[in-house]
N, C-alpha and C positions, 0 to 999 in steps of 0.2 A: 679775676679778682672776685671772692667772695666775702659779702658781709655777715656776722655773725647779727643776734640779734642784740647784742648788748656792745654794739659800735666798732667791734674789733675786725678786723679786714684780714685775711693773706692770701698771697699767691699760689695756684695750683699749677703745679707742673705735669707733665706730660706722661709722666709714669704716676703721679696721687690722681688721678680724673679715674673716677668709676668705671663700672663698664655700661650701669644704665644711661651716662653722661657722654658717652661715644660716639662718634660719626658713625660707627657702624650698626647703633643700635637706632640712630634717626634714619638711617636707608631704609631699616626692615621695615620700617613704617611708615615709608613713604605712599602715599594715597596717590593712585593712578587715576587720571581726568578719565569716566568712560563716560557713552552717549550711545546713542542708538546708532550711529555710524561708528563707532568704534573708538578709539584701538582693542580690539578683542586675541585674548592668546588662550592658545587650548589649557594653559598652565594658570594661570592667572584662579587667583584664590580656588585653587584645587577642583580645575573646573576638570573632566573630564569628558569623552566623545563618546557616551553610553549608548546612544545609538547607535553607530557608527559601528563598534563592537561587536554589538548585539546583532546585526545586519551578518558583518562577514561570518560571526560563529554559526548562524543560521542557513546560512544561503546555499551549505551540501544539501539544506535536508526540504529548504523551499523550490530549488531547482527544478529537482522533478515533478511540482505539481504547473509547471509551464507547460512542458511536454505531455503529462496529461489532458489536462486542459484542450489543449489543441488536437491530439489523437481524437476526445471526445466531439469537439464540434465536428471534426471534417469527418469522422463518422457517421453522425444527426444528419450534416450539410448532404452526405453520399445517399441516407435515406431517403429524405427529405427530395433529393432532386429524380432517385429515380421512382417517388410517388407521384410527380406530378403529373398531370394530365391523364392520370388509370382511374377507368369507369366502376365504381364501388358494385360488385354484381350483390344485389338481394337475394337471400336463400333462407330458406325458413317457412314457418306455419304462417307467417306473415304474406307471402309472396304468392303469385297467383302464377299463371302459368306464362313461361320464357321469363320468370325469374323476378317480375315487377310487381312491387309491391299495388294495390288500388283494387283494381276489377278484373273480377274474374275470382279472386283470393278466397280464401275457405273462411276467413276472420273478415277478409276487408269490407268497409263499408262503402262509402265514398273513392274516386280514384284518390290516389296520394296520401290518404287518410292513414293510420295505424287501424288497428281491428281491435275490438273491447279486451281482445288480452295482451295488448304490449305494453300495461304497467304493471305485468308480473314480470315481464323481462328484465327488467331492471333492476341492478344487484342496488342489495338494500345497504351495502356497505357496513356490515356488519363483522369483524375480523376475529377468528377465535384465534389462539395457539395449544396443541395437542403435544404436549412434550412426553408422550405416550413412546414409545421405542428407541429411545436418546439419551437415558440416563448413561450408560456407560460408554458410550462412546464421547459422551460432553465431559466427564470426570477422566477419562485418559489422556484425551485434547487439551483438560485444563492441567494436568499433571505433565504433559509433554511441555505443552507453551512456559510452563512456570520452571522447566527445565533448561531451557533452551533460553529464558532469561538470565539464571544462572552462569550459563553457560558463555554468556555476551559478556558478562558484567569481570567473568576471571579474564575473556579475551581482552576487555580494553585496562584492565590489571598488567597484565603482562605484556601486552604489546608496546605499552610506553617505558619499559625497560629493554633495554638491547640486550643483555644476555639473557631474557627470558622469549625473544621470537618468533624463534624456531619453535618454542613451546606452544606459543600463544596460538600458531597456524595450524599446528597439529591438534592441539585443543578444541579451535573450531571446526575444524575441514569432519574430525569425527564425529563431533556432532549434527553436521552438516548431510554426514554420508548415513550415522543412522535415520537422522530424519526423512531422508530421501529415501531408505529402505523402508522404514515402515508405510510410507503415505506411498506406495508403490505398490504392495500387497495390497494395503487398504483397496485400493486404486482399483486390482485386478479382481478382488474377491466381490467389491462393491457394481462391475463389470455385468458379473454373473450371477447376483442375487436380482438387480434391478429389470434385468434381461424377462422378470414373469412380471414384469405392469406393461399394460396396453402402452403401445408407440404411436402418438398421435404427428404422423409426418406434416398435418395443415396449421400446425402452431406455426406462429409467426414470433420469429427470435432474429430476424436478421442482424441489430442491431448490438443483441449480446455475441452473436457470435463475429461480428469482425470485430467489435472492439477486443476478445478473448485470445482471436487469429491473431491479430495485428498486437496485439501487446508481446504473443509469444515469438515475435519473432526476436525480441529485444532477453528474452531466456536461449535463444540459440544462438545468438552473435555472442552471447558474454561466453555461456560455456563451448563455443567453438572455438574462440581465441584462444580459451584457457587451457581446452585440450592439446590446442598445436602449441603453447609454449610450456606443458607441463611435460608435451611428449620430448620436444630438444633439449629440453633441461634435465631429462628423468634423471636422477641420482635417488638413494635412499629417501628423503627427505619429500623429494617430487612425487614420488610413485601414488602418494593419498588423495594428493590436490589433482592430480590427473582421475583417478577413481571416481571424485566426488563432483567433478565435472561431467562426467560421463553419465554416474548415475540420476545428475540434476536432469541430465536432457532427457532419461529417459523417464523421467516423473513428471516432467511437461507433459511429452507426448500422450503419457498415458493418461493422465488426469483431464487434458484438453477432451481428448476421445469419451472420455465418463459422461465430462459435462456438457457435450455437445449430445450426447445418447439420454442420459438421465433425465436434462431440462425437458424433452418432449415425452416423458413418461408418464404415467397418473395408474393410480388406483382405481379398478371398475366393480370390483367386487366384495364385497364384505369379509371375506375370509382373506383379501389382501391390506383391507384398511383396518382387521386384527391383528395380524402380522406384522405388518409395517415394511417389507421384506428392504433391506440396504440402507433404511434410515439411523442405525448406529453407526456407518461408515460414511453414511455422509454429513452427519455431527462432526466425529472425528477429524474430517478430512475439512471441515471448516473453519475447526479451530485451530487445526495446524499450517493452515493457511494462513490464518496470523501472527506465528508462530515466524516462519518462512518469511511473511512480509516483513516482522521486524528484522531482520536477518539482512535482509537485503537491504532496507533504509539506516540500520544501525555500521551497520561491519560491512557490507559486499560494496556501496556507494563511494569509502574511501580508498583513492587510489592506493595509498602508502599502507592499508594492510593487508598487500597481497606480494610480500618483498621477490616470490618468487616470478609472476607477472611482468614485474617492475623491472626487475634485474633484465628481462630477458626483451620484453621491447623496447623498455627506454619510458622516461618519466612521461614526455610527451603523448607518445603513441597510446602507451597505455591508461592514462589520463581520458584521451581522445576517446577510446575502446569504452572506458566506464561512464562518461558523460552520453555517451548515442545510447548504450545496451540497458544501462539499471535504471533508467525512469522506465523506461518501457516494461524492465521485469519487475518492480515494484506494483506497478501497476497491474500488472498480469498477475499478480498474490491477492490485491484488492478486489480485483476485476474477478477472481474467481471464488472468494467468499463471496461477496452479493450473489451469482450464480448458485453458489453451494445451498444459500442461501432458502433463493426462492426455490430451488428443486426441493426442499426441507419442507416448506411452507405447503408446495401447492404439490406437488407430487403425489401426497398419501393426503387428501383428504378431496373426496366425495362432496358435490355441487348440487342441492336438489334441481327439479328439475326445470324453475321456476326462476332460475336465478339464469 
């Protein structure tokens, strides 16, 4: 029953009732009791699990810094244990005779004392950068890497369509194999320029060189699988991704060998700190290091874009295969730009004699 305002009354029946006037329009608006204990639903006034999301989208690309992480302590820890209890031998202008610093010493005054010159010894911490024989190897580095993002960005184009796959693997795999062909030559050419700086065997590198070791073995286990399942599968199709595995290993081995020869080299002579002689290919080879590493963190981390892999051990296995081998080569990309790095930095430049 409704009343009008000038006293007049009728009845509403069930087909004249509005639809603002509706049970079903008092449901929509029914007020839920909430409280800190609850009732809470993921739905509830458009509530959404943003984290939650954000976490699983993220977690191919956070995994591998576990595995780092860990490579890196038990590394430090392998240092670290086999320093301990080793007697620091003294050698120097400082040190007197059987190697002790005190009496007897050419400087020293007192036993145990330093001599009036060991606060020239002390680096003043003072850092230049000589970007002096690197112009064109940092401008082909930065024209390769900006290719090779390209190059990402049509793979993950194409791989989310099914009739573009086969495209999408061949797209990458060559750009995967010229990459590996250039920084391969780089590699060898870079070999035999660096081959005329003094080789200082008493540098102490222990700790870059197993992390370097030990990271590459996770570039040998991905491209050994991939070689024995590109070799049972060869057909048209296979014959590239079998290539560019092959070619991968052998761009480890060679680039390992560089940077374990390079990091102990230095410039002694002025006519090689004009030259600069292999500092354009070890620019080069730096930044195509990161080039490589996105490669590996963006496209080589997921299992499902390697359909030929997949096909061939099974979703498991090869899952398995990419979770043990690509934090380890990921890291072996990173692990040899900072390497590339400091051979860049200290390699070609000259220490007075004071420091």
């Amino acid at each position: 029953m409704v009343f009008l305002p000038d006293g007049a009354a009728f009845k509403l029946s069930a087909a004249t009732v509005p639809p603002f006037l509706s049970s079903a329009h008092y449901s929509a608006h029914h007020r839920v009791a909430r409280g800190l204990k609850g009732p809470h639903h993921i739905y509830e006034c458009r509530r959404t699990n943003i984290m939650g999301s954000l976490v699983q989208d993220a977690s191919p690309f956070l995994f591998p810094c576990t595995i780092e992480y860990s490579l890196i302590c038990a590394a430090i820890l392998y240092v670290m244990w086999k320093n301990i209890s080793r007697y620091a031998v003294a050698s120097g202008p400082l040190t007197g005779i059987g190697g002790v610093a005190g009496v007897g010493g050419r400087h020293g005054g007192k036993a145990g004392l330093p001599g009036p010159h060991a606060a020239y010894k002390k680096s003043p911490h003072l850092y230049s950068v000589d970007c002096a024989g690197a112009h064109k190897g940092l401008f082909v580095g930065i024209l390769v890497l900006v290719l090779t993002i390209i190059s990402l960005i049509l793979f993950f184009v194409l791989i989310s369509r099914p009739e573009f796959v086969n495209l999408a693997v061949m797209e990458v795999n060559i750009c995967e194999l010229t990459l590996y062909t250039m920084t391969t030559i780089a590699t060898l050419v870079g070999m035999l320029q660096v081959r005329q700086l003094k080789y200082d065997g008493g540098r102490n590198l222990e700790l870059d060189n197993i992390l370097l070791v030990g990271a590459q073995t996770g570039m040998f286990i991905y491209s050994t699988f991939t070689i024995i399942g590109g070799h049972f599968t060869i057909e048209k199709n296979t014959v590239l991704v079998l290539i560019t595995a092959l070619a991968s290993l052998v761009q480890t081995t060679c680039q390992t060998m560089f940077v374990l020869d390079a990091s102990r080299r230095s410039c002694v002579t002025p006519e090689q700190i004009r030259r600069k002689p292999g500092r354009e290919l070890v620019t080069f080879l730096l930044v195509t290091n990161l080039a490589m590493w996105a490669i590996n963190t963006l496209e080589k981390s997921r299992a499902e874009s390697h359909p030929i892999q997949l096909h061939f051990y099974g979703l498991w296995a090869w899952t398995i295969i990419t979770h043990v081998s690509m934090p380890l080569a990921i890291f072996y990309r990173f692990h040899s730009t900072v390497c590339l790095c400091e051979i860049w930095k200290r390699a070609y430049k000259m220490k007075p004699t004071y420091m």
